[in-house]
C-alpha positions as CSV (number, residue, x, y, z in Angstrom):
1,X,107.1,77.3,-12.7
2,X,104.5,74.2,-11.9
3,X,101.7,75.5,-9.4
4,X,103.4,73.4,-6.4
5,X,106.5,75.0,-6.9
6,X,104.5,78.3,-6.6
7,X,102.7,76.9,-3.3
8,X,106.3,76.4,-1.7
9,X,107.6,79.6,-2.6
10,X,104.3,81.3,-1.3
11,X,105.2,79.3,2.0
12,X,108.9,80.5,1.9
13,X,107.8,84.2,1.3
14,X,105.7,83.6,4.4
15,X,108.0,81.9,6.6
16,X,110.6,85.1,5.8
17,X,107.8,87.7,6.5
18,X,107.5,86.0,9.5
19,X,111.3,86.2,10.3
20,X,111.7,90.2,9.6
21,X,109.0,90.7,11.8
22,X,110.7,89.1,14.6
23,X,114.1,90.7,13.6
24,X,112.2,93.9,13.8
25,X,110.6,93.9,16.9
26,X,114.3,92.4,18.3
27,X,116.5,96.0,16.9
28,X,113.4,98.3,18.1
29,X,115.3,99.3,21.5
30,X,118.7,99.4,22.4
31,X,120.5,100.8,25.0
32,X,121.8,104.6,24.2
33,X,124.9,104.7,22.8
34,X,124.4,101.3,21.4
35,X,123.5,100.4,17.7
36,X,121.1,98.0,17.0
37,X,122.2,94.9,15.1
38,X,119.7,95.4,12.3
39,X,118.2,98.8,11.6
40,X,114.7,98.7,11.5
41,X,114.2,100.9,8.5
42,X,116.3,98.8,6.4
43,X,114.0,95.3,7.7
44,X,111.1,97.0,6.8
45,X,112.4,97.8,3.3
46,X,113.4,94.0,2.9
47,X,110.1,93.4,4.1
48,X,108.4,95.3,2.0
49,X,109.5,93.4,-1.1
50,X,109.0,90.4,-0.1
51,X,105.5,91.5,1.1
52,X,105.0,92.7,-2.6
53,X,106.3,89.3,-4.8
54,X,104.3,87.5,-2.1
55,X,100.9,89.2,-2.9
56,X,101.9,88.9,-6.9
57,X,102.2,85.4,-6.4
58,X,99.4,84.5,-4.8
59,X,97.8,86.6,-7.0
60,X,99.0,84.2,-9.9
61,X,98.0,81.2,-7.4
62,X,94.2,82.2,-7.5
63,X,93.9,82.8,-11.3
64,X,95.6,79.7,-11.4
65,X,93.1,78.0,-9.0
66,X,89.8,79.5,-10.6
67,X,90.7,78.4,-13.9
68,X,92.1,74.7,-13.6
69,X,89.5,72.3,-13.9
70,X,90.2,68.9,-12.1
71,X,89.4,65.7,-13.7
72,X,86.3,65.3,-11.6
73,X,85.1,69.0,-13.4
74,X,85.8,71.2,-10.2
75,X,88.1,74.1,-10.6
76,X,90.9,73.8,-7.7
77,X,89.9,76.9,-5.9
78,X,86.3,74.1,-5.4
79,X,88.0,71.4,-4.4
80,X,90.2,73.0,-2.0
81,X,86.8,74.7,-0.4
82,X,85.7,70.8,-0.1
83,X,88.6,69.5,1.5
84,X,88.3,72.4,4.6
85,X,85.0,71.2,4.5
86,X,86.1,67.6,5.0
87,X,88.6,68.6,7.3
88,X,86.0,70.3,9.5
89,X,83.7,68.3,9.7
90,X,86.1,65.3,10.0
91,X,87.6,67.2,13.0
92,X,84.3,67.4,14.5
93,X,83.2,64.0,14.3
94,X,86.5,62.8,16.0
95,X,85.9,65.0,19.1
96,X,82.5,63.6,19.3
97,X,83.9,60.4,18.9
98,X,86.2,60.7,21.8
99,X,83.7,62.7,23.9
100,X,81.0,59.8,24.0
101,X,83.8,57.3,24.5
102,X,84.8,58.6,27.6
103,X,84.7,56.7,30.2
104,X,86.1,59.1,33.1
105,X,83.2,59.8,35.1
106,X,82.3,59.3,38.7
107,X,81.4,56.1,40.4
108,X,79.6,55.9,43.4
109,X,77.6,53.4,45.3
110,X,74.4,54.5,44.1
111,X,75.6,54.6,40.3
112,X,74.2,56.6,37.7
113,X,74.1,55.0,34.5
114,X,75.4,56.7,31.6
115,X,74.8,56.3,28.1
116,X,76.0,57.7,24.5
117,X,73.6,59.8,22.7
118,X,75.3,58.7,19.5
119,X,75.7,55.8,17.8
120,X,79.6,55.2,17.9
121,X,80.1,52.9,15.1
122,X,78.1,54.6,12.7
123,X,80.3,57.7,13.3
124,X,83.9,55.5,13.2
125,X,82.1,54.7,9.6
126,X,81.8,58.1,8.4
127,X,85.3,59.3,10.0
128,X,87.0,56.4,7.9
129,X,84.6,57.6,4.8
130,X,85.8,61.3,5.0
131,X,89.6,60.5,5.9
132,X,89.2,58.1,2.5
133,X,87.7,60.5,0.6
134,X,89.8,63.5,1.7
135,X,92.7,61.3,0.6
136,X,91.8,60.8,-2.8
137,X,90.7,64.3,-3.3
138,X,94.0,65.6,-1.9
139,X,95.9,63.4,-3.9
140,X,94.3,64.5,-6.8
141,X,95.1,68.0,-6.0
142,X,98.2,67.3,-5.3
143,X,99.3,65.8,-8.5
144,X,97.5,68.5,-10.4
145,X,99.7,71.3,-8.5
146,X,102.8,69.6,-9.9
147,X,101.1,68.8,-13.8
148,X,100.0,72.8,-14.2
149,X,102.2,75.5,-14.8
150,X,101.5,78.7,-13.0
């Protein structure tokens, strides 16, 4: 199985965790006399399984991330940790962006002038600079996930 594979199934396994737990919390009550649709007890078995393969495989996904080197010489687990960071900050410098753009404010007769603390263009410069950056470092991620085997 390549790594991405692995990644999908990881997201599977979550998404059915997920979908016991609600199944769960749906059969915890009925009315007496009544059976429940699902028993509980047998959810939480299911759940339990998957809960286990789950932590195996991401297990394997760690191992898999510490040791892969990238062709830029970071291991995976790295360049993942730098692509949060991109996102982050990324995300930040969009709300400022937006923030000191706005132009919905009060207007009187006796006007206050308003002006941005920042310098707009310089920070639409280094938004398109981390979006281009995070693209080439997630496509090389990307394509690594589907070249190694986990």
């Amino acid at each position: 199985m390549k790594l991405a594979e692995g990644l999908l199934l990881r997201s599977e396994y979550q998404q059915k965790l997920e979908g016991i737990q609600q199944r769960i919390l749906k059969n915890l009550k009925v009315q007496e006399g009544d059976e429940p649709g699902e028993y509980p007890e047998t959810l939480l078995k299911e759940y339990s399984k998957i809960n286990e393969e789950l932590s195996f495989l991401v297990t394997q996904i760690n191992a898999c991330n510490q040791q892969k080197i990238l062709d830029d010489g970071r291991t995976i687990s790295e360049a993942l940790i730098a692509r949060e960071e991109m996102v982050r900050k990324r995300k930040l410098l969009v709300l400022i962006q937006s923030t000191a753009t706005d132009s919905n404010f009060r207007r009187t007769r006796a006007e206050i002038k308003i002006k941005t603390t920042v310098n707009i263009s310089r920070l639409q410069r280094e938004i398109d600079h981390l979006s281009k950056e995070f693209r080439k470092l997630d496509t090389l991620i990307r394509k690594t996930n589907w070249s190694v085997d986990l």
